[in-house]
C-alpha positions as CSV (number, residue, x, y, z in Angstrom):
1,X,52.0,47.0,-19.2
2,X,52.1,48.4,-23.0
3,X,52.2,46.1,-26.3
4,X,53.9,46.8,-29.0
5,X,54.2,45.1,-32.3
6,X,56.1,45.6,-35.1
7,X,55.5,44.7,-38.7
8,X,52.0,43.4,-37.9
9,X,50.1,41.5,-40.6
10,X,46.6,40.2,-41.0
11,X,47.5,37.3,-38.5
12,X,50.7,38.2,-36.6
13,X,53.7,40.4,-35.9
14,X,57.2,40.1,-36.8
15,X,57.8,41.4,-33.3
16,X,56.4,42.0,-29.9
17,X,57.9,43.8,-27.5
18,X,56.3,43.8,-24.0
19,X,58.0,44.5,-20.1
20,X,61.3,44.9,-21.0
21,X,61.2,41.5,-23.6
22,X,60.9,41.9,-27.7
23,X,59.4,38.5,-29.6
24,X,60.5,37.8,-32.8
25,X,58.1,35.0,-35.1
26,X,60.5,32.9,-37.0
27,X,62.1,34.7,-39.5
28,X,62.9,33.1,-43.1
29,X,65.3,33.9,-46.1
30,X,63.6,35.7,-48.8
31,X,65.6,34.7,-51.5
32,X,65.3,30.2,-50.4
33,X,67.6,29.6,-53.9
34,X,70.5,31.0,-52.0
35,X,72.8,29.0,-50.0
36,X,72.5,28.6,-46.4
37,X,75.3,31.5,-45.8
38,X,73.2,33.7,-48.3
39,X,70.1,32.5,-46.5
40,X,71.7,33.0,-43.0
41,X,73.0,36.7,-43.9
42,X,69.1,37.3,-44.7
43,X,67.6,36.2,-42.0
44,X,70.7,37.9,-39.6
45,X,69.7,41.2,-41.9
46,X,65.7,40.8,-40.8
47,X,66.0,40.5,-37.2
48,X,69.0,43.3,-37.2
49,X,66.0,45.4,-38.3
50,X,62.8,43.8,-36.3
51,X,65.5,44.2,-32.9
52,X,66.5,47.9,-33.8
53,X,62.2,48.6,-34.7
54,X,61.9,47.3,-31.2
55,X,64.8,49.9,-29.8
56,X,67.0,46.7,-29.2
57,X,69.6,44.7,-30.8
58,X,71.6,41.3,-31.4
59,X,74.0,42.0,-28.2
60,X,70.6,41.5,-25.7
61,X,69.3,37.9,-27.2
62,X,68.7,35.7,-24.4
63,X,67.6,32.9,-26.7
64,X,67.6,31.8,-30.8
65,X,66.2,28.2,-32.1
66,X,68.0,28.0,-35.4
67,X,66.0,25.7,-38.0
68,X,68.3,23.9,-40.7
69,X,66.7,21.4,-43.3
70,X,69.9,19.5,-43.2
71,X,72.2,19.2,-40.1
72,X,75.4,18.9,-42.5
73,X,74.8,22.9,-43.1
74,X,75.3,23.5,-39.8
75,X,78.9,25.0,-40.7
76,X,78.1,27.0,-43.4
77,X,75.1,28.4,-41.0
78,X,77.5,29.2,-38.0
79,X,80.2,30.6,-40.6
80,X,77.7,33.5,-40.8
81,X,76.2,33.6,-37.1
82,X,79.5,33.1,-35.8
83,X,81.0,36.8,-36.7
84,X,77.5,38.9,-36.3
C-alpha cells in the first residue's frame, strides 16, 4: 500500500492519497479580508489543485465539513459551492 503526499510541510501535507482515497487537511482562504464568496472561490481554487496533484477531482468527494465563523454566511458560501 503506497503513500503519497502532496504539498508536504515541516508538519503535514495538504494531501494524502493512499488505496484508492486522497486526504485533504483543512484548507483556508488566503486573502481572510475577502468576503465569504471571495474566501469560498479560494478555498474551491486550492483543493481543485490539491485533488488534480492527487490525479483526482471535485466530481469523486465522498465527504466535505465546511467551517463558517457565522452561520448567517451560509448563503453567500453555497452561492459559490453550489455551481463548482
Amino acid at each position: 500500500m503506497e503513500i503519497k503526499r502532496f504539498q508536504t510541510g515541516p508538519r503535514m501535507s495538504q494531501a494524502v492519497a493512499c488505496n484508492g482515497f486522497v486526504f485533504l487537511a483543512g484548507q483556508v482562504a488566503d486573502d481572510t479580508k475577502a468576503d465569504v464568496a471571495g474566501q469560498t472561490r479560494q478555498i474551491l481554487a486550492k483543493i481543485d489543485r490539491l485533488l488534480a496533484d492527487a490525479g483526482s477531482d471535485k466530481t469523486r468527494i465522498l465527504s466535505a465539513t465546511i467551517w463558517l465563523a457565522d452561520a448567517a454566511t451560509f448563503n453567500e458560501m453555497n452561492a459559490v459551492w453550489d455551481p463548482w
